[in-house]
N, C-alpha and C positions, 0 to 999 in steps of 0.2 A: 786480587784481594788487597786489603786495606795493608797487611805484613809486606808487600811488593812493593810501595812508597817510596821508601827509602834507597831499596835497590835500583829503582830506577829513576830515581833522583839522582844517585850516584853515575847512572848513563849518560846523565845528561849534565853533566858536571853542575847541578845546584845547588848552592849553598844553601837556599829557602823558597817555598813556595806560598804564595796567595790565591784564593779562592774567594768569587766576593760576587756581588750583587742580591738582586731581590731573590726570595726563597722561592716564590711560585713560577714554575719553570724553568728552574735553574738547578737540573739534575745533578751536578758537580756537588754545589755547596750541600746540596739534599746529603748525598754518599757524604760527604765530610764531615758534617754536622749529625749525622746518624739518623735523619729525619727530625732534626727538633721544628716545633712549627712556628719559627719566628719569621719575622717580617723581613727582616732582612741582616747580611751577617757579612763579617769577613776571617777566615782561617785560616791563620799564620804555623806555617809547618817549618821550623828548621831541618836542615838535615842531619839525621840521627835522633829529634830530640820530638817528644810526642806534639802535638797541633793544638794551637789553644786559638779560641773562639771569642769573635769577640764582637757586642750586640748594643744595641739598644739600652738602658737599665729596663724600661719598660717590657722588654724580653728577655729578663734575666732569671727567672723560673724556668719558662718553657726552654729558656737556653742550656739548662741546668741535665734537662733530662739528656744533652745532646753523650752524658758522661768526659767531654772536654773542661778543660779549664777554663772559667768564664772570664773574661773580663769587659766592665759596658765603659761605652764612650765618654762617661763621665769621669774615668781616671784620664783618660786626655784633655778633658775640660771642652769636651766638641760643642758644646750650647756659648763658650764663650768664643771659639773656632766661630762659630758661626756669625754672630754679631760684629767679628771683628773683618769678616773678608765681605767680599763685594759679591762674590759668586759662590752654587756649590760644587761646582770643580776645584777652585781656589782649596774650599774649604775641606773637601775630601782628600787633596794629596794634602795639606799641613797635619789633618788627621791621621794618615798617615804616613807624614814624616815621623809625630811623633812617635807613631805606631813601632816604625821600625828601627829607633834612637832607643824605646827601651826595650825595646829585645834584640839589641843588637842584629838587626838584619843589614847584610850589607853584603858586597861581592855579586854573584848571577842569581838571578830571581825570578822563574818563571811564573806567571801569569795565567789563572785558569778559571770559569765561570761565565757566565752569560749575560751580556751587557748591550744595549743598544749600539750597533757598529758606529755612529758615527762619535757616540759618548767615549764608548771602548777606545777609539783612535786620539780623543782628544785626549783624556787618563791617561792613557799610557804615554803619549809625546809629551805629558806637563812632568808624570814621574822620572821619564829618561832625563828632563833637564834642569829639573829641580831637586831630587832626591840621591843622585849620584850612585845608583846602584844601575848594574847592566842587565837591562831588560831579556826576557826569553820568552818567545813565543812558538807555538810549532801548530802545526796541522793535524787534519782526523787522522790516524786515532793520536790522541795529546796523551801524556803520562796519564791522567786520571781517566782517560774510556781504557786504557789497556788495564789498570787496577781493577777498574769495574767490570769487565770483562769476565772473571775470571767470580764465581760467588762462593762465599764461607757458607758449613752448612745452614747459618740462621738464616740466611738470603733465600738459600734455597728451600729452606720450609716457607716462606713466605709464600716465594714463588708457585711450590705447590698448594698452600691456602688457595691462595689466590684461584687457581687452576680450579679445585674442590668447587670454589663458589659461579663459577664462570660453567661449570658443566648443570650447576644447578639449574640456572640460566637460562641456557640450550634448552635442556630436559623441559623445564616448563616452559619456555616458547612453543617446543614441537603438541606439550601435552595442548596448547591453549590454539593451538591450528586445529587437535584432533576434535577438539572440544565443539566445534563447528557441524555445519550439514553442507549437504552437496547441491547444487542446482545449477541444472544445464553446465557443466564441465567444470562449475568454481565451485569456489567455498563461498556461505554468506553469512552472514549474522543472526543475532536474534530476530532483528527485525527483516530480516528476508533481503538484505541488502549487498551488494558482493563484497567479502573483506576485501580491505585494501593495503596494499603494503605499507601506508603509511598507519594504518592501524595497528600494525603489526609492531613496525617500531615504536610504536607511543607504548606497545604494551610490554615491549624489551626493555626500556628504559625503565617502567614498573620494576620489572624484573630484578632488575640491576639495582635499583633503590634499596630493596626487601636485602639483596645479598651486600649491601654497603660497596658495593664496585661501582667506579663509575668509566666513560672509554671519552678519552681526550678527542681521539680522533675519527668518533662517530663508528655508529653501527652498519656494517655491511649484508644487507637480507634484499638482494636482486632476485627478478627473477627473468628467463626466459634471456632474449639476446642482452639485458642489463647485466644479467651474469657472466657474460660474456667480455665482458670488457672489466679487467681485475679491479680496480676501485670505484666500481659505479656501486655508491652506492643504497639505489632504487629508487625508480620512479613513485614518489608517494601515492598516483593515483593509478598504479597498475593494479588488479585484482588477481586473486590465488586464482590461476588456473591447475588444471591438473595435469599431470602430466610434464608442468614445464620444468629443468633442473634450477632450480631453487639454491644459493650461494649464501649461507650464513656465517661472518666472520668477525669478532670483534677481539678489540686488544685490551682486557680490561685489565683495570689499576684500582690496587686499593684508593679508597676514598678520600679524597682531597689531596693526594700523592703519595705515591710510593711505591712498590713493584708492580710489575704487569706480569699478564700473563695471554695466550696469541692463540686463539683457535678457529677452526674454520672448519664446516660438515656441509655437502652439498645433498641434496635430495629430490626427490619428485613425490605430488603427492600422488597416491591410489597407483600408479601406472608409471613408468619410464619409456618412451622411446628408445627401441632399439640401437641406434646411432648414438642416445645417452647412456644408456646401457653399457655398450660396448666403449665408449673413452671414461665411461667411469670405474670401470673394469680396469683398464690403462694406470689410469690414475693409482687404482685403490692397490694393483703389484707395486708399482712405481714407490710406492710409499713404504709398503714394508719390507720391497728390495734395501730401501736404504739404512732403515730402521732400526736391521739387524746387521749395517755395514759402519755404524757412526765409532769412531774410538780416537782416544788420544794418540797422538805420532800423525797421524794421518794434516794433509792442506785441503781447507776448504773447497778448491775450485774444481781435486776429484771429484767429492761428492756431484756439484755441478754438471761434470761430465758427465759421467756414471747414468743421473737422471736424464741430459740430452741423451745417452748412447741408447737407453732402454725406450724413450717414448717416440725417437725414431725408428726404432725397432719395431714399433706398434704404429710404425704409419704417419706419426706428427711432427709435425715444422717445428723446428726450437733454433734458442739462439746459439746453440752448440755451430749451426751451419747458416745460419745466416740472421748476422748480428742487427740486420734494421726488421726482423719477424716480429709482427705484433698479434699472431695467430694459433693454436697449438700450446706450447710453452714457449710463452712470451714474458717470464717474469724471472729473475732470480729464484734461487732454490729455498732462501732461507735468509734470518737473521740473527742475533743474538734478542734476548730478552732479557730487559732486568729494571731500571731506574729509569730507560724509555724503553716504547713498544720497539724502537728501531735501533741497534747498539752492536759493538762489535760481540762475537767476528759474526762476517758477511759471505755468504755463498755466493759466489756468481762464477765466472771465467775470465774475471780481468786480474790481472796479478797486481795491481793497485788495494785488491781485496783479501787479496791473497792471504788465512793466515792460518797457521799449522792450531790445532784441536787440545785443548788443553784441560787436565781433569779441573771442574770447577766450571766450564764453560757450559752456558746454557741457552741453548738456540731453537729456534723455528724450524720445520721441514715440509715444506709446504709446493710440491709437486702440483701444477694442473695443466689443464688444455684449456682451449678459451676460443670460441667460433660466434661471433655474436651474427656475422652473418648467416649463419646455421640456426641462430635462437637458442645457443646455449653454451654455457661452461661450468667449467667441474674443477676444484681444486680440493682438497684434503690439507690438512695441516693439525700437526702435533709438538708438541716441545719437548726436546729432547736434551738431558742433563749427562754431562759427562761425570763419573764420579770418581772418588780416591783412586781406584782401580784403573782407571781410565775406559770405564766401561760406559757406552750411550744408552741410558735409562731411559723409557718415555714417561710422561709427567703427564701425556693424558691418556684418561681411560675411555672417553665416552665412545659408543659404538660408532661405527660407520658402518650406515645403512642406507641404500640408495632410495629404499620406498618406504614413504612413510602413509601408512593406513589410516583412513579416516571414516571411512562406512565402517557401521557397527554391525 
């Protein structure tokens, strides 16, 4: 949370922290700036002293709402900065030389935000030898994915908005398959034509317009061995058969940015095969073994275990036993959710990932098997909130039903 800042600023012995580049895509400054929707910003944090923002004039309204203290480039005089340097590297560290001349920034100064890598190397080597402050950089997770990490109740109502509008989603996708007729083993259209999964998704993205979400990183609606392989996802021109297991998962985000939310229901239409049936079965213990096992104290890569230990127990290859398996349970268990679809903490069994369960922390749980050779896979996923108590909440309600009915 946002109140950890400081504390871990102090870990990492920082005198000041900066957060900077363009606003779309750059989750860091997003969390920093509270969501405001400017173009682009940089967040100057002393340590101990609150973070002030500092913009554009021309984004100095919508900067306004970030509740930081504003200040725009024109009290550095950056339009006469500009005219006077030959480049805008030049002219971005004198901008911020002066930046940090009047709020005293000086001593170790970590560095965080999203920047084009070979931009990011050129800035930072002009400020280590022009600006005389001692640079700080560190790796995943950085000070600010460990703050984000961790959400204040507001985050977490968002989260579950988000969640409410995403099951809405679901719900009228499945209603708009039922909504269909049957012929010779598919589903077809009005006009007597087989749906196609690419209809499907032109009509989930519908979907997702009406509930103001939108999914960065595309809808997942496989069906049959495309299911079968975790991010396939689907062939535009396959059509609804029946009977094959069916993979619907998207990570959707409030609209133009800002939190996600991570769900995933597998199905068959009218019928399941037995062999789907039975690792859907796998799946669907698997899920609420863990469910009622999530709590704060606990490390990550249990849980991980826990899910190999049970779906070997039912028969499938995971990477609990054999870490190149791309068969069975072949994915991680889970991830965090919040300002991206993918954020700490991380489920897996490498202690690289490793990290103990904290109230405030809100993550993915997402158990499946996956046989594409077979023509099919099954995953389940829910989101699951640790709260004050350190107790693991799930955040979604929608049913999990393997057969979805479409004869009237």
């Amino acid at each position: 949370m946002k109140q950890d800042l400081d504390r871990l600023m102090k870990e990492r012995n920082l005198d000041a922290m900066i957060v900077m580049g363009r606003m779309n895509g750059n989750p860091p400054l997003f969390y920093m700036t509270n969501g405001a929707k400017i173009i682009r910003g940089r967040v100057i944090k002393k340590h101990g002293e609150p973070p002030i923002l500092i913009c554009a004039p021309i984004d100095r309204e919508e900067a306004a709402i970030s509740g930081l203290k504003v200040v725009t480039t024109n009290y550095f005089d950056y339009e006469g900065i500009l005219r006077e340097t030959s480049d805008l590297l030049s002219a971005e560290v004198e901008l911020l030389r002066k930046v940090f001349d009047a709020f005293n920034i000086k001593g170790r100064v970590g560095f965080y935000g999203y920047l084009d890598q070979g931009m990011a190397y050129k800035l930072i080597s002009t400020i280590r030898d022009r600006l005389g402050v001692e640079i700080f950089g560190e790796s995943d997770p950085n000070l600010i994915d460990i703050a984000r990490a961790t959400k204040d109740p507001n985050e977490v109502k968002r989260i579950i908005e988000v969640g409410r509008r995403s099951s809405a989603v679901m719900g009228n996708t499945i209603d708009f398959l039922k909504s269909h007729s049957i012929r010779n083993n598919y589903l077809v259209d009005k006009d007597d034509n087989p749906l196609t999964i690419g209809q499907v998704h032109r009509q989930i993205h519908h979907f997702l317009a009406e509930c103001r979400l939108d999914v960065p990183e595309g809808i997942i609606f496989s069906i049959g061995r495309d299911a079968g392989v975790p991010h396939n996802k689907g062939n535009p021109n396959d059509i609804l058969e029946l009977g094959k297991s069916i993979i619907f998962d998207f990570g959707t985000r409030e609209a133009g940015g800002g939190y996600y939310f991570d769900m995933t229901r597998t199905f068959c239409l009218e019928y399941a095969p037995p062999d789907v049936e039975k690792a859907y079965r796998d799946v669907y213990d698997c899920i609420n073994l863990l469910g009622g096992a999530y709590k704060a104290g606990a490390e990550t890569r249990n849980y991980m275990q826990m899910a190999c230990n049970f779906l070997e127990s039912r028969g499938h290859p995971t990477l609990g036993s054999d870490t190149k398996n791309e068969n069975g349970f072949a994915t991680g268990l889970g991830h965090g959710i919040g300002l991206a679809v993918h954020e700490q903490p991380f489920f897996s069994l490498s202690t690289v990932d490793n990290t103990v369960i904290q109230p405030g922390h809100v993550f993915t749980c997402e158990p499946g098997v996956y046989y594409p050779e077979r023509g099919f896979g099954i995953r389940l996923e829910d989101v699951i909130w640790i709260d004050q108590h350190g107790k693991g909440i799930n955040l979604c309600d929608f049913p999990k039903e393997l057969v979805v009915r479409v004869s009237k």
